[in-house]
N, C-alpha and C positions, 0 to 999 in steps of 0.2 A: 333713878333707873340707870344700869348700868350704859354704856355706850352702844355696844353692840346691839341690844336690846332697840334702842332707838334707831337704830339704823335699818332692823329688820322692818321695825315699824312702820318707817318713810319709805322703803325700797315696799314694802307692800300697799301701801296706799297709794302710789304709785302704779301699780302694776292695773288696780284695782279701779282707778281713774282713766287708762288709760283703755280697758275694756271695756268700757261703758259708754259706748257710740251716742252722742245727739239722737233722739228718737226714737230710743228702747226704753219700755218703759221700766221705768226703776225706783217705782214711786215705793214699795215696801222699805227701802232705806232709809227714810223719813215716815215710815206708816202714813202720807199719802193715802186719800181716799182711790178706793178704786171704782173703774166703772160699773162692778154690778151695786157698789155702794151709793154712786151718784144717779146713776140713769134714774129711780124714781123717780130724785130731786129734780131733776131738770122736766119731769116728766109734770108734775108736780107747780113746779115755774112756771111752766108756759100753761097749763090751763090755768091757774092764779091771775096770770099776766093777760092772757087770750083768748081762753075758754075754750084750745081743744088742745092733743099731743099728737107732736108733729110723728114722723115717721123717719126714724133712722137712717140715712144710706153708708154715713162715713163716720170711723172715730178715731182719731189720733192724738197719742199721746206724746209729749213732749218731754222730758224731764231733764235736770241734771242733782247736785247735792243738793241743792237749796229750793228749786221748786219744781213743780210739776203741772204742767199745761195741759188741759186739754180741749181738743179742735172738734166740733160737733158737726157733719156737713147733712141739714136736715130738710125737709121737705114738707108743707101743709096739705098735701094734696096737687097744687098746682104749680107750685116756684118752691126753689130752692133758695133756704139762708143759711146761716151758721148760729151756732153759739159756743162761748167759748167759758169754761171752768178754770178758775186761774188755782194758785194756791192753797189761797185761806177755803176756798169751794166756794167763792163768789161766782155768781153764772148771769153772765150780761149775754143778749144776742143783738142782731144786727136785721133782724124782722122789718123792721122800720124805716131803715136809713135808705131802701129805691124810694119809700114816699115825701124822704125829706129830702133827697138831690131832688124828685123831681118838682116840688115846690119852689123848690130857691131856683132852678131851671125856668120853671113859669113866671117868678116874682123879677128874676133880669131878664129876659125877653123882655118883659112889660117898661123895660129902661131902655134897653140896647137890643132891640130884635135879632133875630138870626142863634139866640142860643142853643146848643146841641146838645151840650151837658150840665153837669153840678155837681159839685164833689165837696161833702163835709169829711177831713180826715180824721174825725169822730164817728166810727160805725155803728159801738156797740153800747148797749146800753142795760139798765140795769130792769129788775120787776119794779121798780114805782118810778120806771122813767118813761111813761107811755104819753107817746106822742099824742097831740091837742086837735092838728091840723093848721096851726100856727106856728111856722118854722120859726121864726126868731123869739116870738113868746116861748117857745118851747128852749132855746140855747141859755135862753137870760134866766129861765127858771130854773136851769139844772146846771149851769154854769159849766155850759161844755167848749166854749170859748176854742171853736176848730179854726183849722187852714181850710181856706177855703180857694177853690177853682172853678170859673166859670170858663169851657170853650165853647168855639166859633169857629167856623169853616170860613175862609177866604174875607175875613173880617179885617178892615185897614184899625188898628189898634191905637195909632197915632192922630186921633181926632177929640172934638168934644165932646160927642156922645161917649165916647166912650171911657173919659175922665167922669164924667156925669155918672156912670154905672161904679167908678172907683169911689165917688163921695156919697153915692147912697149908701154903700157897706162900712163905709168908715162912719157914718150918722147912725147905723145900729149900734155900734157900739158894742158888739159881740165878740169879735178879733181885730186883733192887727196884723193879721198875715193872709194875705188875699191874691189872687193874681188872673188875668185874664189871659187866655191864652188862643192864639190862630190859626189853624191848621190848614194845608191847602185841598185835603178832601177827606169826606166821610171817613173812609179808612184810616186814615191817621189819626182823624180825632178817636176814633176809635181806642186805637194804639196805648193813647195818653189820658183818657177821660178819667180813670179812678188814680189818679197821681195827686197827691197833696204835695205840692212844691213850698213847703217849710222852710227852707231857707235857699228860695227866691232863683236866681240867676244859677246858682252853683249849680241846682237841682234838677230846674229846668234845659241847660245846657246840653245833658245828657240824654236829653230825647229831643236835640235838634233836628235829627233827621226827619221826622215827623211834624216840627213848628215851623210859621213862619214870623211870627214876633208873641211880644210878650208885653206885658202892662204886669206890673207888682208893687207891691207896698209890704213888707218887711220887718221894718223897727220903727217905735216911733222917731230912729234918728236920722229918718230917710225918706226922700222924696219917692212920687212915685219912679218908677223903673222904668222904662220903655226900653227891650232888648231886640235888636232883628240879628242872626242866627248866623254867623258870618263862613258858611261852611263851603266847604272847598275841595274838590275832588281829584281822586288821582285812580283812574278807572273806576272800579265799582266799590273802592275803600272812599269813605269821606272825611276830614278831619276839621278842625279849628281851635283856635287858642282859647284857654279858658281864662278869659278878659277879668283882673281884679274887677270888682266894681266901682265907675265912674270913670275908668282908663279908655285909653282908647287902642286899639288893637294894634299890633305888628303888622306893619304893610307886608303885601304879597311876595313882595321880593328879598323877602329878607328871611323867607324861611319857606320850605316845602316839601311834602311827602311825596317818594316816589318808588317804583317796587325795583330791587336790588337785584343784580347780577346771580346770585346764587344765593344759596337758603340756608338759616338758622334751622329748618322744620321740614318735616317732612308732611306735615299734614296739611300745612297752610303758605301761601306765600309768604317771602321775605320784604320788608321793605326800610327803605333810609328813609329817615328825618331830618333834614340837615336845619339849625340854626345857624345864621349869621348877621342877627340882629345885636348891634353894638350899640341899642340906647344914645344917650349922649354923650357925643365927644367920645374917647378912647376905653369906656369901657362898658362891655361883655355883659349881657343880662342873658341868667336863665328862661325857661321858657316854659309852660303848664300847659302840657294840649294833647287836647281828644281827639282819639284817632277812633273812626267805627267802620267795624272790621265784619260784612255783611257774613252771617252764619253759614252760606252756601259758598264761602271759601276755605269753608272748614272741614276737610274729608274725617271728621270723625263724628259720632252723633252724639249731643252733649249732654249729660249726665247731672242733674240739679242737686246741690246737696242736700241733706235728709232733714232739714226744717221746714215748719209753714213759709211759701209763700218766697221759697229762697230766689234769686235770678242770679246764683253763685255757683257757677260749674264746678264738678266735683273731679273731672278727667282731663281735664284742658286748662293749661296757664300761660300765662304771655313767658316769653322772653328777652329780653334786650342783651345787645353790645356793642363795643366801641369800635366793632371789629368785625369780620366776618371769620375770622381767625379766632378769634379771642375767647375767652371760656362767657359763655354765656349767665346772666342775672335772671332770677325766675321772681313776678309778678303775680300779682290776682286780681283779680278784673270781675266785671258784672255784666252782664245781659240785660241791653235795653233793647226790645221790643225784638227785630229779626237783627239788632249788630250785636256783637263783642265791644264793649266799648275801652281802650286800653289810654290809661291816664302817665303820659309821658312826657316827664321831667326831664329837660334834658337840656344842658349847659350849650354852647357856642359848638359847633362842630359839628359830627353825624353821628349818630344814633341808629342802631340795625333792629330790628324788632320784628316779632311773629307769633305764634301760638304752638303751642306746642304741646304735643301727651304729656298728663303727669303721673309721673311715674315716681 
């Protein structure tokens, strides 16, 4: 093929990629079934699976070159679930999964009283994965092996009942990623109840606003976890270090957020970071901390990108710099529950940070 010819080639498939937004569907590029080709099928599934066909409200499709998703938001009459068509036209729904949090919800109550929720982060399931009314008989026979979360409203975490509730889940024998967690009112548990915290402390960290500790188990090459939420305020923003696991945190005086003479942004306030934790002896360690940055300091309304289930603002990105002078560094950040939550790395010194239109 001559050169030029290749060039056209990749400047077009290029072009061609680059018009093709997440969430347009664009399943004829792969001949992708479409939806008047699937909706029988699924119609079809579910009386197979449950003896009636739900009722449509929502369908979205997902696609890019290689597959094609799509999101079912459907109804029996009285509640709404999902189901979800992946690729190959496998169609698993999630019909099932309130009556199995709420089982494993009633099976640790019966350990450790006071439970509010249950979260398998396995929802969806397949036409010959129907539920028994035996939540664990049901995981070991279909080998769905989830993360699992039990919370609790104003529960002390650091007791033996409540390692007692950690070694019954570990005696099924179903997962090794598990974690309790404590919230200080309804609301908050709210906030965090369908969270599968999968890998443990990292995860959980990021909806500390709403925890008050935590109990996990992980890997089998780890004890259990005991976390209390070391957060720290500087008017209505809150922050804390994101503590390796087994470390023990930076004292108070060695480092703290506070809001800056003038501003990076015009939408949000400015604030400094300043590090001045020098570890041991003469030298300087960087630092990994969560700053959460409440939504209603945000004069812009925010914009979710165009996936299932995003908490990835599409108009809004952080900022930082060394400087209030200085050309500023653009970031991307996530949305836990009402903050911004902004993950800043940042060496010995001060740090200026904010949110800003993306443009």
């Amino acid at each position: 093929m001559p050169m030029k010819h290749g060039i056209w080639i990749l400047t077009a498939t290029l072009i061609l990629a680059l018009s093709l937004p997440l969430g347009v569907c664009g399943c004829k590029r792969k001949n992708f079934p479409k939806r008047g080709e699937l909706e029988p099928k699924v119609m079809t599934y579910m009386m197979n699976k449950y003896g009636f066909e739900p009722e449509i409200e929502d369908w979205r499709t997902e696609t890019n070159f290689n597959t094609c998703n799509h999101y079912l938001l459907v109804n029996d009459g009285t509640d709404q679930f999902e189901i979800h068509i992946d690729t190959n036209s496998r169609i698993t729904d999630d019909y099932e999964s309130a009556a199995i949090n709420e089982d494993m919800r009633k099976w640790a109550d019966g350990i450790l009283p006071g439970a509010v929720y249950a979260h398998a982060d396995h929802e969806f399931y397949g036409e010959t994965q129907k539920y028994t009314g035996d939540v664990w008989e049901f995981m070991e026979e279909y080998s769905v092996y989830p993360a699992l979360t039990f919370t609790y409203v104003g529960q002390d975490l650091d007791t033996g009942d409540a390692t007692a509730l950690m070694d019954a889940i570990a005696r099924l024998d179903v997962t090794n990623e598990y974690t309790l967690i404590s919230c200080p009112s309804d609301e908050d548990a709210a906030v965090v109840w369908d969270q599968g915290f999968v890998n443990g402390y990292i995860d959980i960290v990021r909806y500390a606003p709403y925890i008050d500790e935590s109990l996990s188990y992980h890997s089998p090459d780890y004890e259990y976890q005991h976390d209390v939420y070391d957060l720290r305020h500087e008017g209505d923003v809150l922050y804390c270090e994101l503590v390796p696991n087994g470390d023990a945190p930076v004292p108070a005086s060695e480092y703290g957020v506070r809001e800056a003479g003038s501003s990076l942004s015009d939408i949000c306030p400015t604030y400094e970071l300043t590090n001045n934790y020098y570890g041991s002896g003469e030298s300087s360690d960087d630092m990994d901390v969560l700053v959460f940055v409440p939504l209603s300091l945000i004069d812009e309304e925010i914009i979710y990108q165009n996936y299932y289930g995003s908490n990835t603002p599409d108009n809004v990105i952080g900022v930082e710099s060394s400087s209030l002078d200085g050309d500023p560094t653009h970031f991307g950040f996530r949305i836990y529950g009402d903050y911004a939550v902004l993950d800043m790395y940042t060496p010995v010194g001060t740090t200026y940070f904010s949110v800003e239109r993306d443009s």
